[in-house]
ZAGUSE-653512 format. One record per atom (N, C-alpha, C): atom name; residue number from 1; residue in three letters; x, y, z. Coordinates in steps of 0.2 Angstrom, whole numbers. Layout:
BEGIN
nuba CA&lotor NUM&sekol ALA&u X&v Y&w Z
...
END
This chain:
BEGIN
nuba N&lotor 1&sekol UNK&u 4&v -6&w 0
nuba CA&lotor 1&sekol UNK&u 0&v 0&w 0
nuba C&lotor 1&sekol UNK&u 4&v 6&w 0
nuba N&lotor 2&sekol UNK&u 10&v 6&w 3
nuba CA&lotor 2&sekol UNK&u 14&v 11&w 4
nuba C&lotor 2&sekol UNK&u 19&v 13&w -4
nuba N&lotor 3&sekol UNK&u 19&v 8&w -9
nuba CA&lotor 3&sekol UNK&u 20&v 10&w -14
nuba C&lotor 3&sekol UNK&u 14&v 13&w -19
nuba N&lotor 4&sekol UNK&u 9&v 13&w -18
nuba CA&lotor 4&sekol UNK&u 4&v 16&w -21
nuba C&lotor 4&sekol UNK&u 2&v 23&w -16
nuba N&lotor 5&sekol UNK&u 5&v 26&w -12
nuba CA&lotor 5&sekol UNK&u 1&v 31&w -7
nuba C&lotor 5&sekol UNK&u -3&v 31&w -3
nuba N&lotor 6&sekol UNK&u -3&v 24&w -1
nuba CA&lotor 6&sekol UNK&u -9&v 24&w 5
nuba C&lotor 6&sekol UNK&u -5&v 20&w 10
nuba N&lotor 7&sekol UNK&u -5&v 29&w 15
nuba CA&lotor 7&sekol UNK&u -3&v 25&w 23
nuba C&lotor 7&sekol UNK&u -9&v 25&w 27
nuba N&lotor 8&sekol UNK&u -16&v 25&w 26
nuba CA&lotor 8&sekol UNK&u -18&v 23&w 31
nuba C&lotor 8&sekol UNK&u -25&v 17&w 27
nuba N&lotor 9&sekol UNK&u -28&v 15&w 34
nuba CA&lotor 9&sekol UNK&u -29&v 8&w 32
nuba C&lotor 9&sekol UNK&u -36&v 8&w 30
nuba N&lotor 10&sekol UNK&u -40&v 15&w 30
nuba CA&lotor 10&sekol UNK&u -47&v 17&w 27
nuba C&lotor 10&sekol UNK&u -47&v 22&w 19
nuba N&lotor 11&sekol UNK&u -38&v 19&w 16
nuba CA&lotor 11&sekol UNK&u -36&v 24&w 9
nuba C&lotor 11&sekol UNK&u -41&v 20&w 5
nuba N&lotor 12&sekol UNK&u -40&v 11&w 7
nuba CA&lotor 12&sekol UNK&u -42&v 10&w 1
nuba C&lotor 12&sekol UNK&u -49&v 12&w -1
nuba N&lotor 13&sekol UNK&u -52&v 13&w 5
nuba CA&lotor 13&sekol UNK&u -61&v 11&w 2
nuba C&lotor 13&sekol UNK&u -62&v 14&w -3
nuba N&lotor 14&sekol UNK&u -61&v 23&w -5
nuba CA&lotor 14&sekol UNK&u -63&v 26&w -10
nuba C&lotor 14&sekol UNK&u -63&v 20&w -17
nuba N&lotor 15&sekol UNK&u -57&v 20&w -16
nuba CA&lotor 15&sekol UNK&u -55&v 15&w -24
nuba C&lotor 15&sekol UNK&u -60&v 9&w -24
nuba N&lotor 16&sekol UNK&u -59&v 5&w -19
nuba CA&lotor 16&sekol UNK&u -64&v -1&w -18
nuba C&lotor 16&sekol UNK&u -74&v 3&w -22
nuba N&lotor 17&sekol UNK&u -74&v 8&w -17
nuba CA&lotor 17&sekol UNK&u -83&v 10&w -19
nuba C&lotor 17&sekol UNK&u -79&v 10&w -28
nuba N&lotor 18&sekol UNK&u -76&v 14&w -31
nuba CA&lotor 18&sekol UNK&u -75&v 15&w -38
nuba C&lotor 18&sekol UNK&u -75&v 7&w -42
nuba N&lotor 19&sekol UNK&u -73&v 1&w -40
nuba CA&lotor 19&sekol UNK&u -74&v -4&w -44
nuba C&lotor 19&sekol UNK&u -80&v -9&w -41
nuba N&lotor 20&sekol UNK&u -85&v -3&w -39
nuba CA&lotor 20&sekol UNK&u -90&v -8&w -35
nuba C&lotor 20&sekol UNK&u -90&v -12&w -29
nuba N&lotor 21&sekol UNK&u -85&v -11&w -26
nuba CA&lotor 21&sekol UNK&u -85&v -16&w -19
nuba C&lotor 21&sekol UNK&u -87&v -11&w -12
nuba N&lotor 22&sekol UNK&u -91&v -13&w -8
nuba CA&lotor 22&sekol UNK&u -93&v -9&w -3
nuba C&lotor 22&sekol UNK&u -92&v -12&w 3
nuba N&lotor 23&sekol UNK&u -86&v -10&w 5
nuba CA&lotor 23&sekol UNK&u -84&v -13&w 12
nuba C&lotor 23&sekol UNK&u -84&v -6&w 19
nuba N&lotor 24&sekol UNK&u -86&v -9&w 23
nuba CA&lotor 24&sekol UNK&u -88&v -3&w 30
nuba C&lotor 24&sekol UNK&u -80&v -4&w 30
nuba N&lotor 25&sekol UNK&u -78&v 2&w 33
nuba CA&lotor 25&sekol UNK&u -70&v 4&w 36
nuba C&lotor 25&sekol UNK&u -67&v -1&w 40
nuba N&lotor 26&sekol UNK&u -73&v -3&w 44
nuba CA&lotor 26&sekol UNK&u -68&v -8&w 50
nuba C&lotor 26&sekol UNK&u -66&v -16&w 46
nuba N&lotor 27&sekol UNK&u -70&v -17&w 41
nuba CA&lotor 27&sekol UNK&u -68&v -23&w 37
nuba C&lotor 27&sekol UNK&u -64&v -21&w 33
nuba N&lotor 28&sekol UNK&u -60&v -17&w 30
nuba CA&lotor 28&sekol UNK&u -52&v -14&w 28
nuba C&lotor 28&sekol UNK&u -50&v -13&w 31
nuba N&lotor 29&sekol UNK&u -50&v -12&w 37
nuba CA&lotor 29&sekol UNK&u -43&v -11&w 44
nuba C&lotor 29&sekol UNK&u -44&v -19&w 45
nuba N&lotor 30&sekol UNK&u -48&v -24&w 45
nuba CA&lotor 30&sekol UNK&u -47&v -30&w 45
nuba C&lotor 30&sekol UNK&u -43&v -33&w 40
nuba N&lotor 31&sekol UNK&u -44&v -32&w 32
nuba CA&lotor 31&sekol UNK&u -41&v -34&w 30
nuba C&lotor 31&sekol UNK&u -32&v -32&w 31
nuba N&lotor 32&sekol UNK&u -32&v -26&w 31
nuba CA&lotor 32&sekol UNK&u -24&v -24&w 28
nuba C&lotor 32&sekol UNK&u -21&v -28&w 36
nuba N&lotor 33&sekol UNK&u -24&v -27&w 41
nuba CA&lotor 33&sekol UNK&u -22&v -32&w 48
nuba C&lotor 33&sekol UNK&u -21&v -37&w 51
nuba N&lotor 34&sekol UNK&u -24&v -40&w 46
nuba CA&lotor 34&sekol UNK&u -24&v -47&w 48
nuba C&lotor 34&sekol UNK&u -25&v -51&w 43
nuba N&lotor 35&sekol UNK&u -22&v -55&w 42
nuba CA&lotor 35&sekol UNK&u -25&v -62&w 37
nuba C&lotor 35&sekol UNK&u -30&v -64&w 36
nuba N&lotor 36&sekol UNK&u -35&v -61&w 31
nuba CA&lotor 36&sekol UNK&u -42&v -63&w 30
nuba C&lotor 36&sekol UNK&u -43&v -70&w 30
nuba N&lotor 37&sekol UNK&u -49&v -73&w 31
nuba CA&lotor 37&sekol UNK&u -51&v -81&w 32
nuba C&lotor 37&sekol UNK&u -55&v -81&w 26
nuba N&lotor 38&sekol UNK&u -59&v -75&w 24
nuba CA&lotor 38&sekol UNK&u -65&v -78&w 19
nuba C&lotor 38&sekol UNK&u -63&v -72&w 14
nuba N&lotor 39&sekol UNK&u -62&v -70&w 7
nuba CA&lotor 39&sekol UNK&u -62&v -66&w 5
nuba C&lotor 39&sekol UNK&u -65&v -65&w -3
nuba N&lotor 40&sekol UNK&u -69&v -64&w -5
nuba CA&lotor 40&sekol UNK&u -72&v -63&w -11
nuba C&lotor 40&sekol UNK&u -68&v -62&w -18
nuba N&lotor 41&sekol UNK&u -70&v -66&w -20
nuba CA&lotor 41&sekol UNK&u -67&v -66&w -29
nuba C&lotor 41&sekol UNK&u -65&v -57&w -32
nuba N&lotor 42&sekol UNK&u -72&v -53&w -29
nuba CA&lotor 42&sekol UNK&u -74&v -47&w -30
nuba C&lotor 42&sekol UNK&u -66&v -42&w -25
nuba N&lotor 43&sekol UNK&u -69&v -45&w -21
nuba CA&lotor 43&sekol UNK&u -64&v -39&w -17
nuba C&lotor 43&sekol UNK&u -58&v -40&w -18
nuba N&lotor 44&sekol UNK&u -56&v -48&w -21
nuba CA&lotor 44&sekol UNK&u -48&v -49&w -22
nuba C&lotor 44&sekol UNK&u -46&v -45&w -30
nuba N&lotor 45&sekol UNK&u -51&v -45&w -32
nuba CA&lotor 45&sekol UNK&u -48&v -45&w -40
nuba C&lotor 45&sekol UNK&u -48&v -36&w -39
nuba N&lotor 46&sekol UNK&u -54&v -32&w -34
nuba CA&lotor 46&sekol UNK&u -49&v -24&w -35
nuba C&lotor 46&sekol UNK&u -46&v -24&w -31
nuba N&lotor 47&sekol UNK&u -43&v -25&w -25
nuba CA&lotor 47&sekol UNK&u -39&v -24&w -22
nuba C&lotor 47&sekol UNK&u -33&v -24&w -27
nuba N&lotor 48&sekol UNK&u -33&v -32&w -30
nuba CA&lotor 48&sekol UNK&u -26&v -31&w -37
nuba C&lotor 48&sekol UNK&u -27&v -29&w -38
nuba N&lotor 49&sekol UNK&u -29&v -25&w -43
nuba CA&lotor 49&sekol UNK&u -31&v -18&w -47
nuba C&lotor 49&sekol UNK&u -31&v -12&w -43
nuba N&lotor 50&sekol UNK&u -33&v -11&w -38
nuba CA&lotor 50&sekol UNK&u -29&v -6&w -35
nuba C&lotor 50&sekol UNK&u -23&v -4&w -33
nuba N&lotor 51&sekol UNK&u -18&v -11&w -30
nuba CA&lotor 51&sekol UNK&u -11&v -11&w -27
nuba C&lotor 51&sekol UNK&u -7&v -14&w -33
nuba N&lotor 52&sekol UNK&u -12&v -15&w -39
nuba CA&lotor 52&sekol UNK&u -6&v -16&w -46
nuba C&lotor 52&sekol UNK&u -1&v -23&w -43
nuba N&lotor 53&sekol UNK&u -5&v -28&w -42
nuba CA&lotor 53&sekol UNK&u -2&v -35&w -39
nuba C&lotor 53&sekol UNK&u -4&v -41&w -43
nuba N&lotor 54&sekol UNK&u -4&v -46&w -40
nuba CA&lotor 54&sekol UNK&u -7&v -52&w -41
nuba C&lotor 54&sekol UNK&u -10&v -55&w -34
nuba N&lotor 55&sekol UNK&u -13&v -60&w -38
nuba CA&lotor 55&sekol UNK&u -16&v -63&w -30
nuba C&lotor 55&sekol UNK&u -12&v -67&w -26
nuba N&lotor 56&sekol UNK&u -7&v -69&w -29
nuba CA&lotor 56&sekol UNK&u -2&v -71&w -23
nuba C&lotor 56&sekol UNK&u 3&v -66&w -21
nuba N&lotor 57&sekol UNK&u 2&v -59&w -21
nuba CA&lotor 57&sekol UNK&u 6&v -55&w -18
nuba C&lotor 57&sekol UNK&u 2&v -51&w -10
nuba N&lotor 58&sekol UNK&u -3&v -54&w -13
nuba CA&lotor 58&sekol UNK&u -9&v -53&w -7
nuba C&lotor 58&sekol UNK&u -8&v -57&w -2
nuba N&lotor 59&sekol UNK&u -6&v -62&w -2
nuba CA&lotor 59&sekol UNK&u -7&v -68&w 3
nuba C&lotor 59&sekol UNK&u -2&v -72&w 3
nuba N&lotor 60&sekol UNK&u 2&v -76&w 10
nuba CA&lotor 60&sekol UNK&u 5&v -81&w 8
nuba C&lotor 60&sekol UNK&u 3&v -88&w 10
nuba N&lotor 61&sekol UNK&u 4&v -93&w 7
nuba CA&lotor 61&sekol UNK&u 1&v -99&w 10
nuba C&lotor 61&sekol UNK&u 7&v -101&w 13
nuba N&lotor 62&sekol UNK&u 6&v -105&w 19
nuba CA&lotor 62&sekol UNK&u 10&v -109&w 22
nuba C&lotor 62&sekol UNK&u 7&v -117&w 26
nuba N&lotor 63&sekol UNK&u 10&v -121&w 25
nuba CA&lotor 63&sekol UNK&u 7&v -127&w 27
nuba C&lotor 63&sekol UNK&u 10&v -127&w 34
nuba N&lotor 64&sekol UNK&u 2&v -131&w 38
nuba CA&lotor 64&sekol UNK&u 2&v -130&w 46
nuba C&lotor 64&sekol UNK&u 1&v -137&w 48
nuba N&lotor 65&sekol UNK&u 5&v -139&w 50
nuba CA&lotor 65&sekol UNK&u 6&v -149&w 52
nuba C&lotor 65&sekol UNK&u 2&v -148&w 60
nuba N&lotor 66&sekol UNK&u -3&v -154&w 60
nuba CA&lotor 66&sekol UNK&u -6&v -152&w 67
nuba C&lotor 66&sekol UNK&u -5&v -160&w 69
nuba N&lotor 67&sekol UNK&u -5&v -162&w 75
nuba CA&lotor 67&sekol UNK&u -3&v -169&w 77
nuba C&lotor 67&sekol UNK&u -11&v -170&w 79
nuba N&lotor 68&sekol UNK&u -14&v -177&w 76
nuba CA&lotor 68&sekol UNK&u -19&v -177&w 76
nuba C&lotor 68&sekol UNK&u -21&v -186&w 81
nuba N&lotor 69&sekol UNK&u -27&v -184&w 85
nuba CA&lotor 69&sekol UNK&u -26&v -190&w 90
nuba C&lotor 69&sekol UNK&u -27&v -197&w 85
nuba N&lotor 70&sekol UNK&u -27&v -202&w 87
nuba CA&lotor 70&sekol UNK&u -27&v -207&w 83
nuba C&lotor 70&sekol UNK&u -32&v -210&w 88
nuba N&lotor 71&sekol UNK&u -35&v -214&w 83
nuba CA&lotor 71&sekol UNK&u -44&v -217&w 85
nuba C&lotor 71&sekol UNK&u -41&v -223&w 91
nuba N&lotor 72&sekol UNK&u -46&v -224&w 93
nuba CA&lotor 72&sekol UNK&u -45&v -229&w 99
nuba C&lotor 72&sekol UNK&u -45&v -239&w 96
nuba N&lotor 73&sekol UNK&u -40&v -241&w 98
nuba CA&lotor 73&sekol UNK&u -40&v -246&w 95
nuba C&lotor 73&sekol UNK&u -47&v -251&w 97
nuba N&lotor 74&sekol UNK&u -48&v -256&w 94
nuba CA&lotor 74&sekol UNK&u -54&v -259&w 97
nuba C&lotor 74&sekol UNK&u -53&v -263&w 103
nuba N&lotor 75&sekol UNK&u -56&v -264&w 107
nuba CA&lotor 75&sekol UNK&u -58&v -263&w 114
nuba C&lotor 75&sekol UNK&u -55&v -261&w 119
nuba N&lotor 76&sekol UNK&u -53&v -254&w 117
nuba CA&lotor 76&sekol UNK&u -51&v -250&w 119
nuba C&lotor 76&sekol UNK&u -56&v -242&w 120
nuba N&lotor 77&sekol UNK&u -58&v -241&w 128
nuba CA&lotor 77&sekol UNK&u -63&v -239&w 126
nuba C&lotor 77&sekol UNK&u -61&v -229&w 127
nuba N&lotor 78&sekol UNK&u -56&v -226&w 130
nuba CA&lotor 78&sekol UNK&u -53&v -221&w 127
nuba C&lotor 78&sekol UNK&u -46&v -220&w 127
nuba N&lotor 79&sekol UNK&u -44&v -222&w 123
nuba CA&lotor 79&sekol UNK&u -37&v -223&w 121
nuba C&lotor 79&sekol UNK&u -32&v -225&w 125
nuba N&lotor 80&sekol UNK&u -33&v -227&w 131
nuba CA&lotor 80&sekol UNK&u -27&v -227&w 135
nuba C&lotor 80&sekol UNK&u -26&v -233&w 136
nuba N&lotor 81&sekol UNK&u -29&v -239&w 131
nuba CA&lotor 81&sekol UNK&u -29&v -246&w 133
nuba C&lotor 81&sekol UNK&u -31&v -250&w 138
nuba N&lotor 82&sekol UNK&u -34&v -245&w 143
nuba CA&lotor 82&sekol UNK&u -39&v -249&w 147
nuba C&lotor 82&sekol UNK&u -47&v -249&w 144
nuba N&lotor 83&sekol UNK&u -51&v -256&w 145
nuba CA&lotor 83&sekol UNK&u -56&v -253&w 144
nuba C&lotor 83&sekol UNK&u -61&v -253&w 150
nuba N&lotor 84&sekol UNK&u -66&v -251&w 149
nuba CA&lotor 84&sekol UNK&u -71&v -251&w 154
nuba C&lotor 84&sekol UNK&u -73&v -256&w 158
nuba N&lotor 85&sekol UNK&u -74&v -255&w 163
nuba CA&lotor 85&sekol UNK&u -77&v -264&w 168
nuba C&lotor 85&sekol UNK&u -84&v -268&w 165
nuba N&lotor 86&sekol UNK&u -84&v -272&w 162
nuba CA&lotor 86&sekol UNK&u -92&v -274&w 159
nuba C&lotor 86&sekol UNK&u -97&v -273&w 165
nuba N&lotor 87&sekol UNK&u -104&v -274&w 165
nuba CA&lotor 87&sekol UNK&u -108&v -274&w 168
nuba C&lotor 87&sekol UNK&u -114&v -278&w 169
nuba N&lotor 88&sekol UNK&u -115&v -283&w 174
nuba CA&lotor 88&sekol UNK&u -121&v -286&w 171
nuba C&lotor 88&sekol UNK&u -126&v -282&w 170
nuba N&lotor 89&sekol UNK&u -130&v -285&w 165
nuba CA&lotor 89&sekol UNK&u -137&v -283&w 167
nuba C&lotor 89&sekol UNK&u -143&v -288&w 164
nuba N&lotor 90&sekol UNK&u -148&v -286&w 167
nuba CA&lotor 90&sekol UNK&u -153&v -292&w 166
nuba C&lotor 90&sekol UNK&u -159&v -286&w 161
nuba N&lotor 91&sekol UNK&u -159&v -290&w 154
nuba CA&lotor 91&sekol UNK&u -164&v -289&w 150
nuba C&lotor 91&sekol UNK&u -174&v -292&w 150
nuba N&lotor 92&sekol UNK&u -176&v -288&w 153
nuba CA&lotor 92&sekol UNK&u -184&v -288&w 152
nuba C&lotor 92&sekol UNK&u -187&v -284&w 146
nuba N&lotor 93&sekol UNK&u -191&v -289&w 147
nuba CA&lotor 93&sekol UNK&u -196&v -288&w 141
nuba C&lotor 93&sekol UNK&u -203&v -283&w 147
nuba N&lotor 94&sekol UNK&u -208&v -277&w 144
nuba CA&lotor 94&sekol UNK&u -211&v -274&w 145
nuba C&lotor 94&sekol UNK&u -216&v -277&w 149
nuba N&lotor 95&sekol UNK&u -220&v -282&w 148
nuba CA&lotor 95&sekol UNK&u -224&v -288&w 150
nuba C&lotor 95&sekol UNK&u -223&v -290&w 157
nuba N&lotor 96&sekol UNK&u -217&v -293&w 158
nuba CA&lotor 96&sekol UNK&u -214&v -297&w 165
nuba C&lotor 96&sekol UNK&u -215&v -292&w 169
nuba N&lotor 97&sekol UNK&u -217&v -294&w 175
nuba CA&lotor 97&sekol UNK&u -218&v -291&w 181
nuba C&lotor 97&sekol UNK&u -211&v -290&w 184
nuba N&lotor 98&sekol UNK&u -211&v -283&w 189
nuba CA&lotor 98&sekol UNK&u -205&v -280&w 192
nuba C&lotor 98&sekol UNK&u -204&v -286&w 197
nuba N&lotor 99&sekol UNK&u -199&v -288&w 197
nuba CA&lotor 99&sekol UNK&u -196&v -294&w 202
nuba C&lotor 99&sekol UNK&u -193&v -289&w 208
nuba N&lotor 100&sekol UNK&u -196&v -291&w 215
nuba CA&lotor 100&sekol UNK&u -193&v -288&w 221
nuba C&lotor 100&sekol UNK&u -186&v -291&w 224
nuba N&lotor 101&sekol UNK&u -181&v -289&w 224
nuba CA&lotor 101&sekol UNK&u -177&v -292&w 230
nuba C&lotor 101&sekol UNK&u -178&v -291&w 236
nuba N&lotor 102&sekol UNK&u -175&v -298&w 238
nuba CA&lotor 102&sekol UNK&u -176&v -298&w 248
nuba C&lotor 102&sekol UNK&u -171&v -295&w 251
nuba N&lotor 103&sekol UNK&u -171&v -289&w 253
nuba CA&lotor 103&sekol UNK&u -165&v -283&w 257
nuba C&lotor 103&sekol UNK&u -162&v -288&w 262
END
């Protein structure tokens, strides 16, 4: 920007309204500050056009290696290789009467 004349980070907008792009000021302070996450075909192709670039002069890629957990092996119930204690339990049908135990 500072090779085109713009030191402040609300120079762009004029240029932006002139090729149709209508961004509020605080979304061009986010752009020129921080590495955008979403940016529109629209917005990219004049900002090129205004800073006389490319679109890869706008941005750089860099690949982000992240350690990722590996799935729990089977019978293993959170990865630590213990599993859980089984449990009995007694399956009834809706029919059968509640069976009392003797305390």
């Amino acid at each position: 920007m500072a090779e085109r004349d713009m030191y402040q980070t609300t120079d762009p907008v004029p240029r932006l309204v002139e090729r149709g792009v209508h961004l509020p000021r605080e979304q061009v302070f986010r752009l020129d500050t921080q590495p955008p996450r979403r940016l529109s075909l629209d917005t990219q192709a004049a900002l090129c056009g205004i800073l006389d670039c490319s679109p890869a002069d706008l941005s750089t890629m860099r690949e982000v290696r992240r350690q990722v957990a590996q799935p729990a092996a089977s019978g293993e119930a959170d990865g630590l290789g213990v599993a859980p204690p089984a449990r009995r339990v007694r399956v009834r049908r809706a029919c059968d009467p509640p069976q009392r135990h003797a305390a």
